[in-house]
N, C-alpha and C positions, 0 to 999 in steps of 0.2 A: 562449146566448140564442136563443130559438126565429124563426121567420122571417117573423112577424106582428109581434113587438117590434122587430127592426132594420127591417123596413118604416115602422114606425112613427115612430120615431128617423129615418129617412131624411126622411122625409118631411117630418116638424117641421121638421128643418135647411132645409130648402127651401125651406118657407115664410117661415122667419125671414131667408133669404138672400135673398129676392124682397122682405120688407117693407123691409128695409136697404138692397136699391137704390132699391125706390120714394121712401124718407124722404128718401137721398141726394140724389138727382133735384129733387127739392120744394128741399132746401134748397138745392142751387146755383144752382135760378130765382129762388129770396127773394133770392139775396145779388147776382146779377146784374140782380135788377129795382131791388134797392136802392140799389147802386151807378152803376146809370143813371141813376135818380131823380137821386141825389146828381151827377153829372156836370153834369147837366143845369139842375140849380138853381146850380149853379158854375158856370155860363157855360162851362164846360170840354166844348163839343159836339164839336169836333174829336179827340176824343178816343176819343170812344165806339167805334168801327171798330177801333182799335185794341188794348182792352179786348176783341173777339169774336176778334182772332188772335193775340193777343202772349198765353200765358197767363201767363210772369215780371211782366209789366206790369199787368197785368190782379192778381194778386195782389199787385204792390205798391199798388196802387190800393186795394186790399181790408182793406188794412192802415191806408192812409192816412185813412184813413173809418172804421177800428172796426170794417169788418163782419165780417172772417173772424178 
């Protein structure tokens, strides 16, 4: 394969590997704004602080709401 084709191939992967963190990124704000959202209309405000450093918690929460 000459060296203009796997530049090319490199490069693509790169891009696709940059869109997939960006998409990632976005959807862990959607799911953590929504999950505040939802904390919060719960009366479950003491909670929230806990959800930013527990991630086990934070993911059962995530569960417990449908979002993840």
């Amino acid at each position: 394969m000459c060296k203009a084709i796997k530049e090319m191939l490199r490069d693509s992967r790169q891009e696709g590997r940059q869109e997939g963190r960006q998409e990632g990124r976005q959807e862990g704000q959607d799911e953590m704004a929504t999950l505040i959202e939802k904390l919060i209309l719960s009366n479950r405000i003491s909670e929230l602080l806990k959800v930013t450093t527990d991630k086990e918690y934070r993911n059962k929460l995530l569960i417990e709401y449908g979002i993840a």
